[in-house]
N, C-alpha and C positions, 0 to 999 in steps of 0.2 A: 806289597805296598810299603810304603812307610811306618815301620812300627811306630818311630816317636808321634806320628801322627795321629795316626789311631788310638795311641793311646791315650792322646790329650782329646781328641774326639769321643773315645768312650766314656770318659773322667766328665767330659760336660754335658755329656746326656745322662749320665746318673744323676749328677748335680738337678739337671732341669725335673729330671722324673723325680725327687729326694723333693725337692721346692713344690710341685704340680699334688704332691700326695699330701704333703704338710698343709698345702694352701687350702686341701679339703679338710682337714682334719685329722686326715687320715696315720697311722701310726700302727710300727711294727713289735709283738710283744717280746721280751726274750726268750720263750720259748718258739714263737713263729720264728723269728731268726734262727736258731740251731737245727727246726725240719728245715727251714730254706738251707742252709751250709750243707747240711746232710744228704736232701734233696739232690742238688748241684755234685758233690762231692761223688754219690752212686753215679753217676754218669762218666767218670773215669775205676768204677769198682773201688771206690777208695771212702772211708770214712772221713767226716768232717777233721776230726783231729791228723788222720795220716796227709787230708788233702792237704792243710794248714802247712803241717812241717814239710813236704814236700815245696809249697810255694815259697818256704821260708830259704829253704835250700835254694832259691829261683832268685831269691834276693826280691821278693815282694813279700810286702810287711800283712802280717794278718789283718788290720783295721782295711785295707786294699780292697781283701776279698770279704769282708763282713758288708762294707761298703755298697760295694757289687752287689750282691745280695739280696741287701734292704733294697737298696735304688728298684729291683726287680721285682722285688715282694709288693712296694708300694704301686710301682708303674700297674702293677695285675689289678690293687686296688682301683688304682685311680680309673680304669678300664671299665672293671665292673661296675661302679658307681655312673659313670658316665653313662 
């Protein structure tokens, strides 16, 4: 497909899931952020920090994939809650 597409497609459902979890109240801690990196990161054998420099090397900025993350963290939220 179209990566630019997709990409601005995936950027607005994080957005809407980031809005949908705040709008309960919901909120991710700094430490839930780093198991979620970390989490994510074992699924290519790689630690949050190698996966990091790796995407940096990709030319996507770490705040990208922190972003990513949360959006997921909260959307699981906003699931259970519902």
């Amino acid at each position: 497909g179209d990566i630019e597409q997709e990409a601005t497609t995936g950027l607005i459902d994080d957005r809407i899931r980031m809005a949908a979890g705040k709008s309960l109240g919901l909120s991710v801690t700094a430490e839930g952020l780093q198991a979620g990196m970390e989490e994510f990161a074992s699924r290519a054998n790689l630690s949050a920090e190698a996966f990091l420099k790796a995407l940096g090397e990709a030319g996507v900025a770490p705040e990208t994939f922190r972003d990513f993350v949360e959006a997921g963290l909260l959307w699981r939220e906003v699931v259970r809650v519902r």
